[in-house]
Each structure stands twice: as structure tokens, then as C-alpha cells.
C-alpha positions in Angstrom: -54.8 360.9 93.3 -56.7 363.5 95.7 -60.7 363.6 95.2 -60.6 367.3 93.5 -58.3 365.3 90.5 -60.3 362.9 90.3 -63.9 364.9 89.2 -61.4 367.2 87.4 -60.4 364.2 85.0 -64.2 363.3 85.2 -64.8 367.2 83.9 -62.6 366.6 81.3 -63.9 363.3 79.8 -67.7 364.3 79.7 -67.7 367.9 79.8 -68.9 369.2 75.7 -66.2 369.3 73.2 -65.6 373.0 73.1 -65.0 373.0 77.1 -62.7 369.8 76.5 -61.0 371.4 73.8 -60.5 374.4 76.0 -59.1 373.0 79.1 -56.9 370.4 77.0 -55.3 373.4 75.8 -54.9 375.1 79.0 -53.7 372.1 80.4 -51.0 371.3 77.8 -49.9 375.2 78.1 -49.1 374.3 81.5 -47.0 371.1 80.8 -43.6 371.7 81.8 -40.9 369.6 79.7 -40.3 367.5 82.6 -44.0 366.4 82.8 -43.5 365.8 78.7 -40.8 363.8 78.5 -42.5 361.9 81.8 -45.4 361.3 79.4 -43.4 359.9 76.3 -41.7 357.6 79.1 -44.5 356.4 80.4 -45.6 355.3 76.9 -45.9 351.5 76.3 -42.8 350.1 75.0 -42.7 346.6 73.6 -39.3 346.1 72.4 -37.4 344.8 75.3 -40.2 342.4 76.1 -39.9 341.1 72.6 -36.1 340.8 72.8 -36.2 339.5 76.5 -39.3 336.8 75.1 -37.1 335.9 71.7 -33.7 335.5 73.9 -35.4 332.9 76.0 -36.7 331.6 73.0 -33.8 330.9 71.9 -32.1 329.3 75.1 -34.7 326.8 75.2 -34.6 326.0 71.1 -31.1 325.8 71.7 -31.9 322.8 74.3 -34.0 321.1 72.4 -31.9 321.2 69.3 -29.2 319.6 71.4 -32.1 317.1 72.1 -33.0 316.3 69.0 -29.0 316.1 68.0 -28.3 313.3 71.1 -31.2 311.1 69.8 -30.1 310.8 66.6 -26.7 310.5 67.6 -28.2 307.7 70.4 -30.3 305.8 67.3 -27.1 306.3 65.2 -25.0 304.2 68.0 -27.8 301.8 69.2 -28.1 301.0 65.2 -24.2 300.1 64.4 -25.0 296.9 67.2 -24.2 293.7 64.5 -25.1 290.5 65.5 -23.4 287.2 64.2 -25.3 284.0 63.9 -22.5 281.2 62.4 -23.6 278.4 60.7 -22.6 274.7 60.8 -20.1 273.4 58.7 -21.7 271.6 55.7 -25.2 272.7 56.2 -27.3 273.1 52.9 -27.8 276.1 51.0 -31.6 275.8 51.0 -31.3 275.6 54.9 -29.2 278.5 55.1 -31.8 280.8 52.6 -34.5 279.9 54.8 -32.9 281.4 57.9 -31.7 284.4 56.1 -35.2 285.7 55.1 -36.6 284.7 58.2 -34.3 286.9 60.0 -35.1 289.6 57.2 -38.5 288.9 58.0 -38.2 290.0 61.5 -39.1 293.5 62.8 -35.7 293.3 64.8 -33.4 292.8 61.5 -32.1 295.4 59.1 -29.0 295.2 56.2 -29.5 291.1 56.7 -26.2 289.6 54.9 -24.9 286.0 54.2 -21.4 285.6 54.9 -19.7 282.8 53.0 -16.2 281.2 54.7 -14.0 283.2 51.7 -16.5 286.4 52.3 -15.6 286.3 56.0 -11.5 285.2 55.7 -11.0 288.7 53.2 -12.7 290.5 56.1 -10.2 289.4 58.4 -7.2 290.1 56.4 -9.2 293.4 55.2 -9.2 294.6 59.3 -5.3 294.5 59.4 -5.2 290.6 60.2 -2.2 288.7 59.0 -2.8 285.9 56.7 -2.9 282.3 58.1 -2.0 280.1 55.0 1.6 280.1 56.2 0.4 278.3 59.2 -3.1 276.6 58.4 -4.0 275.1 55.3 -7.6 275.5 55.2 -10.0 278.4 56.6 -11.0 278.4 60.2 -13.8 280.7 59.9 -17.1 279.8 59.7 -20.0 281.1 57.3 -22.7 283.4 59.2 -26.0 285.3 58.9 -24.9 288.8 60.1 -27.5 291.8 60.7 -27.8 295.2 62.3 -30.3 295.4 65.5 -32.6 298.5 65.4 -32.2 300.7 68.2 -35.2 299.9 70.0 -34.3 296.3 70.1 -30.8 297.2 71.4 -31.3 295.8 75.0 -30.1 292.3 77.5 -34.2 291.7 77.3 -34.8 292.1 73.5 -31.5 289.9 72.8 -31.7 287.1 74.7 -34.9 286.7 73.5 -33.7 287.1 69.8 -30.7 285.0 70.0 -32.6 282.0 71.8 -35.2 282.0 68.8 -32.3 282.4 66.1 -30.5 279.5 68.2 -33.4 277.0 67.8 -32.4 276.5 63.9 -30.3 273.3 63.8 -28.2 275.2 61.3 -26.8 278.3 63.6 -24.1 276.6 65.8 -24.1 280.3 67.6 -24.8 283.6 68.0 -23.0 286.4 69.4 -22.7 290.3 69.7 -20.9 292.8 71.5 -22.7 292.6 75.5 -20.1 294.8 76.9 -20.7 297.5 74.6 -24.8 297.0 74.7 -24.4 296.8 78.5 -22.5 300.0 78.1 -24.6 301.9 75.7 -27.7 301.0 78.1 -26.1 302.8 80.7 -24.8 305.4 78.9 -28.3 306.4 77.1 -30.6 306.2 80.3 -27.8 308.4 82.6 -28.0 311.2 79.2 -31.7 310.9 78.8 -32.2 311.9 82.7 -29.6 314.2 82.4 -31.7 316.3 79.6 -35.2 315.2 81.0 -34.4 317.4 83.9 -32.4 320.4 82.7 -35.4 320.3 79.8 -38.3 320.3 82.8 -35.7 323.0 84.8 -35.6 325.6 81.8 -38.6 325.0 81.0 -39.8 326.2 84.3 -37.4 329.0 84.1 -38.8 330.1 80.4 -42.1 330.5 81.8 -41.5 333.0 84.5 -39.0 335.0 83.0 -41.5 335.5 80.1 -44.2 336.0 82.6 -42.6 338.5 84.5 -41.3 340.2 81.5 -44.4 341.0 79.7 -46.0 342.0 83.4 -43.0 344.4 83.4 -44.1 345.7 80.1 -47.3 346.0 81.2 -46.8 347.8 84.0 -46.7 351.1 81.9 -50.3 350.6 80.9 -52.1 350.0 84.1 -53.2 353.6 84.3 -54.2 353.4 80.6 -56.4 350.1 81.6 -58.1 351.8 85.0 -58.8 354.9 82.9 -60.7 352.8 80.4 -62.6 350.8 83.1 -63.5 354.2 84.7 -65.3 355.6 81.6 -67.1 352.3 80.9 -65.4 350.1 79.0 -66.1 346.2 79.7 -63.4 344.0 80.4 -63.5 341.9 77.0 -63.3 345.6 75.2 -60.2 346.9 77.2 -58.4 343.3 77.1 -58.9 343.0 73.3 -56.1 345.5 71.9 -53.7 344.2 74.4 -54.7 340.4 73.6 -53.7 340.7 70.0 -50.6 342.7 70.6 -49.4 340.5 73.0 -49.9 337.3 70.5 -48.2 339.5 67.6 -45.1 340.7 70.1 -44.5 336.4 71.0 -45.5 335.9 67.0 -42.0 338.4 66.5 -40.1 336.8 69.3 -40.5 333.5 68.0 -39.2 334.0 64.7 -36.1 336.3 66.0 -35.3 333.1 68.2 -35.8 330.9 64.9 -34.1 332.9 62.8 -31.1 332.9 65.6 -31.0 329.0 66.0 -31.2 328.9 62.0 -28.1 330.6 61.7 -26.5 328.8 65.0 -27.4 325.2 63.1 -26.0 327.0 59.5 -23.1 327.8 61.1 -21.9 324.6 63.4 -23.2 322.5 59.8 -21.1 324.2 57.4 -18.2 325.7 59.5 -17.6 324.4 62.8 -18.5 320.7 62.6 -19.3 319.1 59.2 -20.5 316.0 60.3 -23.1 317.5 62.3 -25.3 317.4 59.2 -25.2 313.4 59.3 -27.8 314.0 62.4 -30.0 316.8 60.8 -33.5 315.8 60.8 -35.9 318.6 59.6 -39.0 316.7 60.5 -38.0 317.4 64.0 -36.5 320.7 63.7 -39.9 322.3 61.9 -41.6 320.3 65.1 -38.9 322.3 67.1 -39.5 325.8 65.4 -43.4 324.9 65.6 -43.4 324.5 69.2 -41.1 327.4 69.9 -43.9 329.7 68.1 -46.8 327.9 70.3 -45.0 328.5 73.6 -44.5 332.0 72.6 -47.8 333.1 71.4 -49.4 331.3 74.1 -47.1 332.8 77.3 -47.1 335.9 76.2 -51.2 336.0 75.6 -51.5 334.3 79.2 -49.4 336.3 80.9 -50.7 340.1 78.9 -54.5 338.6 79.6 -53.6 337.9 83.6 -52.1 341.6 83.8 -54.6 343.6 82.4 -57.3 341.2 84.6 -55.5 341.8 87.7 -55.3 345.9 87.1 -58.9 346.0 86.1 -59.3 344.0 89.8 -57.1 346.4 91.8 -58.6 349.7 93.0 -57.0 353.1 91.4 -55.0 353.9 95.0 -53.1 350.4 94.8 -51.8 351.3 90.9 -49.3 354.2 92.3 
């Protein structure tokens, strides 16, 4: 912009109404259609930035639906551990109901059962066992306490300390549980849960500047707009305001398209693809999920819109072409 344009849009801003009303009209007279449809192009548009905020929205609900899905499905495994503690031959009842509800007692223990000798011959046969009354003539198997670990106990540590202080009752002759497939699961959870802690802290790294650079994109188109009000003396917190709020009501938008996407994903995969998907639902964590994907979008898309418009206010008018 020469220095003769610039007074002449100073003229035109202070000059007396009549005079502006004048010159606006000569000046729009003037207007050829390519300088009109320049003008209606220049004009702010907001909807790709609120599709191209809501789409990677709705990558990253997505991830942390599959998240949320692979703890529950971790919990669900780490929970099916049993542990058997077998009992002496002959001990006494009242021994063996003292055990039990200390073991139900215990923070460790849940679904704590007492297995009588008969109780635990039918489950053998019951498991596709063939019967050994043609060759024994009494029942090998002994009577046991049997209970499910919770997951957080499902660890070499957290048994071996259990099964020593289950071991110390003179009744329990032993205790045992399946250490290959806690060894196993051990493994298996810490290799998944570094797996998804970095492609989590990746994307979320990616989410940030594609939202960032997609709202300075769409604010690009309004740095003229922002100078212009600067130039006629309008402070900062005045010209950032109207953008402020539109940018928190544009990521307010994209949020619930991206909800409203991952709704119908989860509907979808729950009643069509796989059924048994909605064994692992928990809605406590998915309102969490959709509560956090609102946050992150409000928030980028005010930080980002509030950086923009501080950084054109900063820049001198030459630097904005």
C-alpha cells in the first residue's frame, strides 16, 4: 500500500458522513466484478477450519476409545487369574470357614468359593475328563478355597506375597495358579501400554499443530480486517474479543461433529460389526472421553485464534501482503 492510499482510506474513515457516503458510492461504481468477487473471497470462512478441527477430533477420540477398550479388555483378562489353595485331607470344617472369610476378607480376593472333594470331581468330568471309578475307587482330588485375583494384584510380586500368607494356615497343603500365563499377561500388558503411551503422546502432538495451523490459516483472511481496526483505535482486548468467542463456538461445533462421529462409529461396531464389544463399554469413561475431546477443542482453537490475531496486531501493515 503506497502513501497516497493510505491518507485516502484515512479520508474515508473520518471524513463527515455525507463525503463518506459520497465517495463509498463512487468507489463501489468503480468496482469491477473481479475486484467483487475478490472481496466475497477474501471474506472469513470458518467452515473448513471447523471440519479440518472436528476430523482431528475425531482421530484422536478414536485413539482414546481404543484406549479405553484395551483396559477393559486388560482388567477383563488380569481378572479371569483363579488361584487354588487345597486343603488337607481331614481338616475340620470350622478350620476351613475360617480361612474362607479371611481370604474374602482380603482386598486381593473376589468370587471366594469352597470346593468340596464331590464339588471338584463333577468339575473334572464336567471339563470333558473321563471318569476314574473304573480304575480308582475313591476320589483323588482334594477340597480347595478357590478365588479370582483382582487385576491389580495380578503380578510375580503381589503373588508370592499372597500365596506365602495363604500357605502359613496349617490347613492349605498348597497353592497354585497359572505363572506362565501371569508371566505372559505381564509382558503382554506393559509391551501394549507403551505401545499406546507413545502413539497417544505422537498424535497428540500432531492434533495440536494441525489445529494450530488450521485456524491460523483461517485466520489469515482477517489480518487486514484486524490492522484496519488497530489503525482507527481500537485496543487489543476490543479487536481480539469477536474473534475469541468465535473461535471457542467454531471448536464448541467441532467437538460435537467429532462426538457425534465416534457415537455412531461405537453404535455401529456394538450392534453390527462386533457384538461383544458392548461387554467393554464403560460410559463413565466415554462421557470422560467426549468431555476432554470438547476441552481440547475449545481450548486450541481459542489459543491458537488469540496468538493470530496478537501476532497481526504486532506486525507492521507492509509485512501483512
Amino acid at each position: 500500500m503506497t502513501m497516497q492510499k493510505y491518507i485516502n482510506t484515512l479520508k474515508l474513515l473520518f471524513l463527515k458522513p455525507e463525503h463518506n457516503k459520497i465517495d463509498v458510492e463512487t468507489n463501489q461504481n468503480r468496482m469491477t466484478p473481479q475486484s467483487k468477487s475478490s472481496m466475497k473471497r477474501s471474506k472469513p470462512s470458518y467452515f473448513m477450519a471447523i471440519l479440518g478441527v472436528a476430523l482431528v477430533l475425531f482421530i484422536l477420540g478414536m485413539l482414546g476409545w481404543i484406549v479405553i477398550n484395551a483396559s477393559k479388555l486388560e482388567n477383563y483378562f488380569m481378572g479371569s487369574v483363579q488361584v487354588h489353595a487345597f486343603i488337607r485331607e481331614g481338616s475340620p470344617q470350622r478350620e476351613i470357614d475360617v480361612v474362607l472369610n479371611n481370604i474374602a476378607n482380603k482386598p486381593y480376593a473376589k468370587d471366594v468359593e469352597f470346593i468340596t472333594k464331590e464339588m471338584a470331581r463333577s468339575k473334572f468330568i464336567g471339563d470333558g475328563n473321563d471318569d476314574w471309578n473304573k480304575v480308582l475307587d475313591y476320589n483323588p482330588l482334594p477340597a480347595s478355597i478357590d478365588f479370582y485375583l483382582e487385576p491389580m494384584y495380578v503380578n510375580k510380586d503381589s503373588i508370592k506375597i499372597i500365596t506365602s500368607e495363604i500357605i502359613k494356615n496349617f490347613i492349605v497343603s498348597e497353592v497354585k495358579y497359572p505363572d506362565a500365563v501371569v508371566s505372559n499377561l505381564n509382558d503382554i500388558v506393559r509391551k501394549v501400554g507403551l505401545v499406546l503411551l507413545a502413539i497417544a503422546g505422537v498424535l497428540a502432538i500432531i492434533v495440536i499443530i494441525l489445529i494450530d495451523n488450521t485456524i491460523k490459516l483461517a485466520m489469515f483472511s482477517n489480518r487486514f480486517l484486524i490492522k484496519t481496526m488497530q489503525m482507527v483505535g481500537a485496543t487489543r482486548w476490543f479487536i481480539s474479543k469477536p474473534f475469541d468467542k468465535r473461535a471457542m463456538l467454531n471448536g464448541l461445533i467441532s467437538a460435537i461433529l467429532a462426538i457425534i462421529s465416534i457415537a455412531l462409529i461405537i453404535y455401529g461396531v456394538e450392534n453390527y460389526w462386533l457384538p461383544e464389544m458392548k461387554a467393554l463399554r464403560d460410559n463413565r469413561m466415554l462421557a470422560l472421553l467426549f468431555l476432554g475431546i470438547t476441552v481440547i477443542g475449545i481450548s486450541i482453537t481459542f489459543i491458537s485464534t488469540h496468538r493470530s490475531v496478537t501476532k497481526y496486531l504486532k506486525m507492521k501493515l507492509d509485512d501483512l501482503y
